[in-house]
C-alpha positions in Angstrom: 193.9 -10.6 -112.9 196.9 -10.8 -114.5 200.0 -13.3 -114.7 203.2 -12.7 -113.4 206.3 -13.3 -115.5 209.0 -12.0 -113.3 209.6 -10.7 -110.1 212.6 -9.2 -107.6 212.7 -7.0 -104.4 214.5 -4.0 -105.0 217.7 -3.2 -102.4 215.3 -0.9 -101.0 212.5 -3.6 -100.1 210.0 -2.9 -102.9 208.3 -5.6 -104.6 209.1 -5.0 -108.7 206.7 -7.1 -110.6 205.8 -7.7 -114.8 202.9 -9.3 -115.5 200.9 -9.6 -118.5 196.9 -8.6 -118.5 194.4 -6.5 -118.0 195.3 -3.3 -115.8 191.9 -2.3 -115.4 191.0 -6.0 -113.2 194.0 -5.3 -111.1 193.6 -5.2 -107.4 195.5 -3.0 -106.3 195.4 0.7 -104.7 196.1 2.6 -107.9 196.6 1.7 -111.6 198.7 4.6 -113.9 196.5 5.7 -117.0 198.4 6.7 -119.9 196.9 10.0 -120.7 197.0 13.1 -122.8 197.7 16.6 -121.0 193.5 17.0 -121.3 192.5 14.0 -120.1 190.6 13.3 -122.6 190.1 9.3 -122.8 189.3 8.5 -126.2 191.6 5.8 -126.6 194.2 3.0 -125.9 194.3 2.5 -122.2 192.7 5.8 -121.1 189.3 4.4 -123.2 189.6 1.0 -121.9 189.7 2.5 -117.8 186.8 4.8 -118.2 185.3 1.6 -120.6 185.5 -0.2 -117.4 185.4 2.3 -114.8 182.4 4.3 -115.5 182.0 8.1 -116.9 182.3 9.1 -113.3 186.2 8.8 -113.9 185.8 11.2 -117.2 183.8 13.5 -115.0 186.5 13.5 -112.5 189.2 14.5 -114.9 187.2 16.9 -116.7 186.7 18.5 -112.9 190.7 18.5 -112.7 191.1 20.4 -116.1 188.4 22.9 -114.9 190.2 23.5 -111.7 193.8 22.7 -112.2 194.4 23.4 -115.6 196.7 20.6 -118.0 198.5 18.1 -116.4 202.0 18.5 -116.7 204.5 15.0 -117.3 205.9 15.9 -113.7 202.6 16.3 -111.7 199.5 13.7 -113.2 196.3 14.2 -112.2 194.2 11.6 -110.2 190.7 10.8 -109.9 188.7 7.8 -108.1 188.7 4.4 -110.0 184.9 4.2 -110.2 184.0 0.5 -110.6 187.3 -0.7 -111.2 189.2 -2.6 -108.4 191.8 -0.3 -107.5 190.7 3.2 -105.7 192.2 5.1 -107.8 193.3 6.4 -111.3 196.8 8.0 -111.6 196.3 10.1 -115.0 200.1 10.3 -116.0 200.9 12.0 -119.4 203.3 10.7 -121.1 205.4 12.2 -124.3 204.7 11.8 -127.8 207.4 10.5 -129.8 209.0 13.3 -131.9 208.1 16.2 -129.7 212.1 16.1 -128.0 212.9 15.3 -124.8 211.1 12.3 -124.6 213.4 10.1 -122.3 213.3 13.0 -119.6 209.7 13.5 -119.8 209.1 10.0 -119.5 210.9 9.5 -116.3 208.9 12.5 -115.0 205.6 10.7 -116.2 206.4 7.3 -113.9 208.3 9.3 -111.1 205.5 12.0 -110.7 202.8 8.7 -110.7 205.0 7.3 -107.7 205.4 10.6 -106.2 201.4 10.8 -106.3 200.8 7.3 -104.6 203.3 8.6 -102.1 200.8 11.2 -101.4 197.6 9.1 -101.4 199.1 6.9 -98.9 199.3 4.0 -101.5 200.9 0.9 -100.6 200.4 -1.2 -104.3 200.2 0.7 -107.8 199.8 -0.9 -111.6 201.8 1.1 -114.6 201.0 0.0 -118.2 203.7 0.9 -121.0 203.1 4.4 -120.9 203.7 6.2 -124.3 204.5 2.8 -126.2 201.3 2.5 -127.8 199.0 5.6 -129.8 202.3 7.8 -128.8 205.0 6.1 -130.5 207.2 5.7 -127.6 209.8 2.4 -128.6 209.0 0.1 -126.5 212.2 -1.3 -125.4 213.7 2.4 -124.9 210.7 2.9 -122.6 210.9 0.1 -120.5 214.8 1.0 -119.7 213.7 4.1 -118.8 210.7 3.0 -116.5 212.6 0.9 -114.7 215.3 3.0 -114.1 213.0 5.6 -113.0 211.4 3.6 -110.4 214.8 2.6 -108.7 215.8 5.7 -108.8 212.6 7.1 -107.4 213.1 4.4 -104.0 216.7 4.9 -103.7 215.9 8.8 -103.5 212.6 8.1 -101.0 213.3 5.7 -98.8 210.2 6.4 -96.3 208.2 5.3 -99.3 204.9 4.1 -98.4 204.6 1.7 -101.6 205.3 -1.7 -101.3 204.9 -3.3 -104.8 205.1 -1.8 -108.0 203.4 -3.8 -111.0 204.0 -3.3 -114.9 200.5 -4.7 -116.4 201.6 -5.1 -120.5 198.6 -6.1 -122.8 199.9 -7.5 -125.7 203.1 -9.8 -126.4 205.6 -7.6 -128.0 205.5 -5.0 -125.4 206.0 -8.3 -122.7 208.9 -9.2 -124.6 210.5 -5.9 -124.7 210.4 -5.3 -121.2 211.6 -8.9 -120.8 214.4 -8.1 -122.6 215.3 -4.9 -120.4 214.5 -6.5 -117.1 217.9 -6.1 -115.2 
């Protein structure tokens, strides 16, 4: 389980959490992997889900590709969670740094992950720092736009089903940056 480091309910009752830990030990209904438009989870936090969840969640998301095609930033993909705690995997693709538009499909990355748990009838989901790591995304750029992008998401859907939102962040300079953005 992971540590909180700051919390605040949102004017539209959400709980808004940053913690620092593990994302695949949380306990909640959903956890956002940061994936490639394949799914494909050779690395970073895609390798360390399946790493923990089993190859059923592979399986899964090669079953997606084969019948959906590849996941678009707007519309991520989701599978089961396998052994992991949470039920299931929100496969969210986020943009590489230096392919343009970035910011925009960023936003779409963490709204379309909302918009799934929406559908799933979540009530808790776990985001890491989606892009910030093998993609190049700046940190502190990202986090701005993650948390605007979940305000924005509640202030637009107000019969929302999700209760708390939680940023799991792994490693200390990607804590500190979204520190520094909290607002």
């Amino acid at each position: 389980m992971s540590a909180i480091l700051a919390e605040k309910i949102l004017p539209t009752g959400q709980t808004l959490q940053i913690a620092q830990g593990d994302i695949t030990l949380e306990n909640v209904d959903a956890i956002v992997n940061a994936a490639n438009e394949h799914l494909q989870h050779g690395g970073g936090v895609a390798w360390a889900i399946v790493r923990r969840g089993g190859d059923v969640i592979q399986d899964e998301s090669d079953a997606w590709i084969a019948k959906h095609g590849l996941v678009p930033h707007s519309r991520p993909a989701w599978t089961s969670g396998g052994r992991l705690p949470a039920r299931y995997v929100i496969h969210a693709v986020g943009p590489v740094w230096g392919d343009g538009d970035e910011d925009a499909k960023l936003a779409d990355a963490v709204t379309g992950s909302l918009r799934a748990a929406d559908e799933l009838g979540l009530s808790s989901i776990a985001f890491p720092a989606i892009s910030t790591g093998i993609f190049g995304f700046p940190k502190e750029r990202a986090a701005r736009i993650i948390f605007q992008s979940i305000k924005k998401y509640f202030a637009e859907n107000s019969n929302s089903g999700l209760k708390t939102v939680k940023l799991v962040l792994f490693d200390q300079s990607t804590v500190d940056a979204f520190l520094g953005a909290w607002a």
